[in-house]
N, C-alpha and C positions, 0 to 999 in steps of 0.2 A: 566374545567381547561385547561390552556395553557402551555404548558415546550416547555425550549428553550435547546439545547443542542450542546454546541462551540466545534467541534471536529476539531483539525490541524491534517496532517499525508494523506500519500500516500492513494488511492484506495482498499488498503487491508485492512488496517487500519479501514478506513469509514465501509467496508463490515462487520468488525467484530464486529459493533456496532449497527448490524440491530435488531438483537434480544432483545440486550436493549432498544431501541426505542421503538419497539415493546409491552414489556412487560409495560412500563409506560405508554405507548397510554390505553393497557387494565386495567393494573392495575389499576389507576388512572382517566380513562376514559376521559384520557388527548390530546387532540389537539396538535399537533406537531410541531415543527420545528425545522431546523437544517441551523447551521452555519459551512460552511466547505469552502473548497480551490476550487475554480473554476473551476480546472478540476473533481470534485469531485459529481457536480452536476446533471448530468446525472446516476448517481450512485444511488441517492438519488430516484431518479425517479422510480427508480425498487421498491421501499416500498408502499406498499398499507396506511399507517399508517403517511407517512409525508406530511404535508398538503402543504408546502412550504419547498425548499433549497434555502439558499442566498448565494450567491457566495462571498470569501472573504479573501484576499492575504493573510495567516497568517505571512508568512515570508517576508513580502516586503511592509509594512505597513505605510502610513503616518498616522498624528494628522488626516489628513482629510476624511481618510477610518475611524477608529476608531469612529469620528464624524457623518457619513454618517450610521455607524453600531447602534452607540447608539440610531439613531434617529428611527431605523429601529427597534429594539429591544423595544423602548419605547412604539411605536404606539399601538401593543397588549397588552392586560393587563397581562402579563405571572406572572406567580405563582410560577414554579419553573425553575431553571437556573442548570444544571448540566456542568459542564465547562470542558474541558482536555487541554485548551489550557495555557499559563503561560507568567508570566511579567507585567511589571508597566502596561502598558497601558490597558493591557485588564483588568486589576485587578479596575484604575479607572472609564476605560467604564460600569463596573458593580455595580460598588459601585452606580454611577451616573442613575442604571439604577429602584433603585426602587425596583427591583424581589424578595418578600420576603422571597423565599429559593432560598441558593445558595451554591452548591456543589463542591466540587473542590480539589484537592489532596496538594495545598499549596497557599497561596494566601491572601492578607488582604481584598479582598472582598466575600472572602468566608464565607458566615453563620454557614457550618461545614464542614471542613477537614478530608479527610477519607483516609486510608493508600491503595495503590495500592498491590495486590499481585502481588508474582514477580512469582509462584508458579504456574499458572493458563492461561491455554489458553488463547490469549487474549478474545475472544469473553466473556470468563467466568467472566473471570477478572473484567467486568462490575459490576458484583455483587455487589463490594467493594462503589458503588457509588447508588445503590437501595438499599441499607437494609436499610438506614437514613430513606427513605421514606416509608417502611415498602411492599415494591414491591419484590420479589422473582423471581429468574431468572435460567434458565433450558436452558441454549444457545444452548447444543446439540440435543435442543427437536426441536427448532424455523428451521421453512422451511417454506422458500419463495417462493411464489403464481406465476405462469405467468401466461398471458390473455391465453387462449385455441388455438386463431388466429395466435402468435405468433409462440406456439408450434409445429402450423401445418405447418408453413413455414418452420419452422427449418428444421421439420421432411423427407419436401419433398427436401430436398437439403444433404439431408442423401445418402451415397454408398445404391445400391441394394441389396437385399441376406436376407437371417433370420439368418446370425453367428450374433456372439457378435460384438459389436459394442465398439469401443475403440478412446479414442481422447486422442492426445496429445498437449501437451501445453509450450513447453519449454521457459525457460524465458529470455529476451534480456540482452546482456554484457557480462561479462569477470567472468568467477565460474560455470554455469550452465556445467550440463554436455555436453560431447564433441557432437558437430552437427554429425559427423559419428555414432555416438549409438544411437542416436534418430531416423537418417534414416535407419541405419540398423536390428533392433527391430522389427517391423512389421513380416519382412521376417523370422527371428526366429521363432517368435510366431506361422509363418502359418508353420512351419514345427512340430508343434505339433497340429496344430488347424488350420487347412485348411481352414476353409470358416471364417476366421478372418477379420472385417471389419475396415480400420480406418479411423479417419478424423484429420484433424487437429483446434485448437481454430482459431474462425472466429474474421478476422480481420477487422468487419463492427462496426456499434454500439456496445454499451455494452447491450441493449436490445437482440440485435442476440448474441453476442457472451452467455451471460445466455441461452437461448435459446436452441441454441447448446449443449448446455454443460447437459442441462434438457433432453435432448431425447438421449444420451448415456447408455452404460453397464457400464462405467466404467472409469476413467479419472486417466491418468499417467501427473503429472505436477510438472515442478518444477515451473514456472508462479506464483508470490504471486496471482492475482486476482483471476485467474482459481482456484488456491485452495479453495480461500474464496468461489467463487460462487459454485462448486461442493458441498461443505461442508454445505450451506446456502440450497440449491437444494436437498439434502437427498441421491448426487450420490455415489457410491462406489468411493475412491480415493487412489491413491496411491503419498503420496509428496513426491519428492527429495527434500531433505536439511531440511528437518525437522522434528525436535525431536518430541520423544511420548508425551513431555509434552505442548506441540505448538500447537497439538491438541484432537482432544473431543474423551475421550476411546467408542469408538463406534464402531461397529463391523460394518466390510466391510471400516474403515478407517487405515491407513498403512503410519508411515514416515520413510524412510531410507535415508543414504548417510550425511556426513557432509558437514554444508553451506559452500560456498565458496570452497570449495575440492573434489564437484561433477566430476571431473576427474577422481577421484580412484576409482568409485561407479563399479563393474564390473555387467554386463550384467545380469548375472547368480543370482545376486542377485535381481535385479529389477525382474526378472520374477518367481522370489520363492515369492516376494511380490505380483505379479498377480497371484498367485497361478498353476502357469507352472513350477513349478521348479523340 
């Protein structure tokens, strides 16, 4: 069996739809592929389970990308179509494509429409688009694999020492908390925890930056991706800016602070969340 699956939406987005790939690849015993945003592809690449990513402008589209898509979609004989993308165009591209399941949250080329919870992690949330197909989905179970080689690089680009090891991951623009409490944190922490190690999210590929993040204690981030990847990776985490219900009730995972207002988050509260408090 062959599934195709149109996902639009930033790199966090993508990550939180690994476990769903995932579980259709097994469930289903389904050959993969995936339709996402071009910078998104590289991303893709981390899944053991996707056989192909096609790069593809959701927001900046002509008749002739669309065209270029269908022809691309046609070639495999796919079976089922799970869609999250929306609008005339891509509604005809599917209609025109043959796929005789096609899933989709509203749409005239959808076979069956299925309601989004609004209630649910997003990684969870997937669910709502696998029970049609009688596939069962446990997103807070699903943890992502790296090559062993990888990890060993990572590892060697690790500070020295046997303390705990902690990475932070702050996130670019205008809401994250203030650049001073990111730098001055460390040094807190070592006044209770002296051989305290940190690093910060690597700013190489996204294979190193996963990486990374797989050979820590522990990850403080307000970074949408670093979250996903932590989360995907089985690491302890701590998010800024996001609510308990943003993410999977799993112990050793922690959201504090409100988005966009990470300003007011004091100190003392991030480190009762790392359990320093």
């Amino acid at each position: 069996m062959r599934a195709l699956f149109l996902i639009p939406g930033e790199g966090s987005r993508q990550l939180q739809a690994f476990a769903a790939v995932a579980a259709v690849a097994k469930g289903l015993y389904a050959r993969v592929q995936v339709v996402c945003p071009p910078a998104a592809v590289p991303l893709w690449a981390l899944h053991p389970q996707v056989e192909r990513s096609l790069a593809f402008p959701f927001n900046s589209t002509t008749l002739a990308d669309w065209a270029n898509l269908l022809g691309s979609v046609r070639e495999p004989d796919f079976q089922l179509c799970i869609n999250r993308a929306s609008g005339r165009q891509v509604d005809l591209m599917l209609a025109m494509s043959h796929i005789p399941t096609r899933l989709a949250s509203a749409g005239f080329s959808a076979t069956e429409t299925v309601q989004e919870p609004a209630d649910l992690w997003g990684a969870q949330a997937w669910q709502a688009f696998l029970r049609p197909i009688g596939v069962d989905l446990d997103a807070a179970a699903f943890r992502l694999a790296l090559p062993a080689a990888e990890l060993e690089a990572a590892t060697s680009e690790l500070p020295a020492g046997d303390g705990p090891l902690l990475l932070l991951a702050p996130a670019d623009g205008a809401g994250d908390w203030p650049a001073p409490r990111w730098q001055e944190l460390p040094e807190r922490i070592r006044s209770r925890l002296a051989n305290l190690r940190t690093v910060t999210a690597s700013d190489g590929s996204i294979r190193r930056q996963a990486a990374r993040i797989a050979s820590v204690d522990v990850v403080l981030a307000s970074d949408p991706l670093s979250i996903e990847l932590a989360l995907l990776l089985g690491i302890p985490l701590v998010a800024l800016g996001r609510g308990e219900q943003e993410l999977p009730a799993r112990e050793g995972v922690k959201g504090i602070g409100t988005p966009g207002a990470l300003e007011q988050l004091d100190p003392a509260t991030v480190l009762t969340a790392l359990g320093l408090g």
